[in-house]
C-alpha positions as CSV (number, residue, x, y, z in Angstrom):
1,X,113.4,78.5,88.6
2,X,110.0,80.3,89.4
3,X,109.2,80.5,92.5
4,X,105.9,82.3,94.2
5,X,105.8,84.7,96.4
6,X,104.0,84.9,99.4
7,X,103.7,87.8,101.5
8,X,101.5,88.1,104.5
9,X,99.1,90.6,105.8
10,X,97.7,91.7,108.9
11,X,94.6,93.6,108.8
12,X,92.9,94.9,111.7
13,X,89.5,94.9,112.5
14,X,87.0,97.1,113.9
15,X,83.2,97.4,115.0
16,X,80.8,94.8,114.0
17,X,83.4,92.5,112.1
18,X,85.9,92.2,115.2
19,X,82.7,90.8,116.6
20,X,81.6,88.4,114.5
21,X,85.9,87.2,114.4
22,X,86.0,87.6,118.0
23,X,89.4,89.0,117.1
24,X,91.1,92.1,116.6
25,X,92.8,91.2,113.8
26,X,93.2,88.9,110.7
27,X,96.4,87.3,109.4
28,X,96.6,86.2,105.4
29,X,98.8,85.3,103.6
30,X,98.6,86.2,99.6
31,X,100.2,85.2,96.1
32,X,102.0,88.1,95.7
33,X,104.2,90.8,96.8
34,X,100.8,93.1,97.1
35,X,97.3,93.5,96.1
36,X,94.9,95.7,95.2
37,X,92.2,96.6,98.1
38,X,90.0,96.0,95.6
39,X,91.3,92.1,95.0
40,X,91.6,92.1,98.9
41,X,87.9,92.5,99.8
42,X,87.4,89.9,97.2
43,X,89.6,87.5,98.5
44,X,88.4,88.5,102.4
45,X,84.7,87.7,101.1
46,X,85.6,84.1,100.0
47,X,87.8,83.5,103.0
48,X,85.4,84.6,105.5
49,X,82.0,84.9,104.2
50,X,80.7,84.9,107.7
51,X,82.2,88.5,107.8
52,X,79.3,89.2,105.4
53,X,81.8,92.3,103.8
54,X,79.7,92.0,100.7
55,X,76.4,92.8,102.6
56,X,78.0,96.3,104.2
57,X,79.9,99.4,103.3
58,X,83.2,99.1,104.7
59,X,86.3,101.3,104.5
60,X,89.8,100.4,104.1
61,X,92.1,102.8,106.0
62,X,96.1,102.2,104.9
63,X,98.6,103.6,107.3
64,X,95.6,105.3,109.0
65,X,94.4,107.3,105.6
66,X,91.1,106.1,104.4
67,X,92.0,104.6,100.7
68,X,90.2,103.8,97.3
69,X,89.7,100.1,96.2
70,X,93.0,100.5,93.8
71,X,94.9,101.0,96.4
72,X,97.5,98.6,96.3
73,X,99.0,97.3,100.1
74,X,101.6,95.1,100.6
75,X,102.9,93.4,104.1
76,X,104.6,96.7,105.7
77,X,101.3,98.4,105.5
78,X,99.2,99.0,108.2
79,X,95.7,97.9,107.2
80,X,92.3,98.3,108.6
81,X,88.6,97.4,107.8
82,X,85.5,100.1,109.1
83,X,82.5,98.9,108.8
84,X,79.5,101.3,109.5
85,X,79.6,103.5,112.2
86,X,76.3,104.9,114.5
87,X,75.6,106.2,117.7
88,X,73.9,109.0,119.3
């Protein structure tokens, strides 16, 4: 018997994009066990294109270390999305 498995995610959001969700965080669940950070900003842009994370230079910070897109993350991993910082 094959059965999929799902995993879910919490990603936490910051800036500009906890803005435009009007929420600290997002909940998703996946496929698989884990995921690629690259296959995860994909999958972000097509779940919430209002987020507009193709038009901006984001960040993904895993367990509070900034991280490559090939990164792979899986549900016990804190995740979080920068966008952009400026100020004065």
């Amino acid at each position: 018997m094959n059965l999929t498995e799902y995993t879910t995610l919490k990603i936490r959001l910051f800036g500009i994009l906890r803005e435009k969700m009007d929420s600290d965080n997002l909940i998703i669940s996946i496929h698989n066990t884990s995921i690629s950070l690259k296959e995860l900003r994909k999958y972000l842009e097509e779940l919430y294109p209002s987020l507009g994370l193709n038009e901006i230079n984001i960040v993904f910070a895993v367990n509070k270390v900034i991280r490559n897109d090939y990164m792979n993350v899986k549900s016990s991993d804190e995740i979080a999305i920068i966008p952009p910082i400026s100020g004065g």
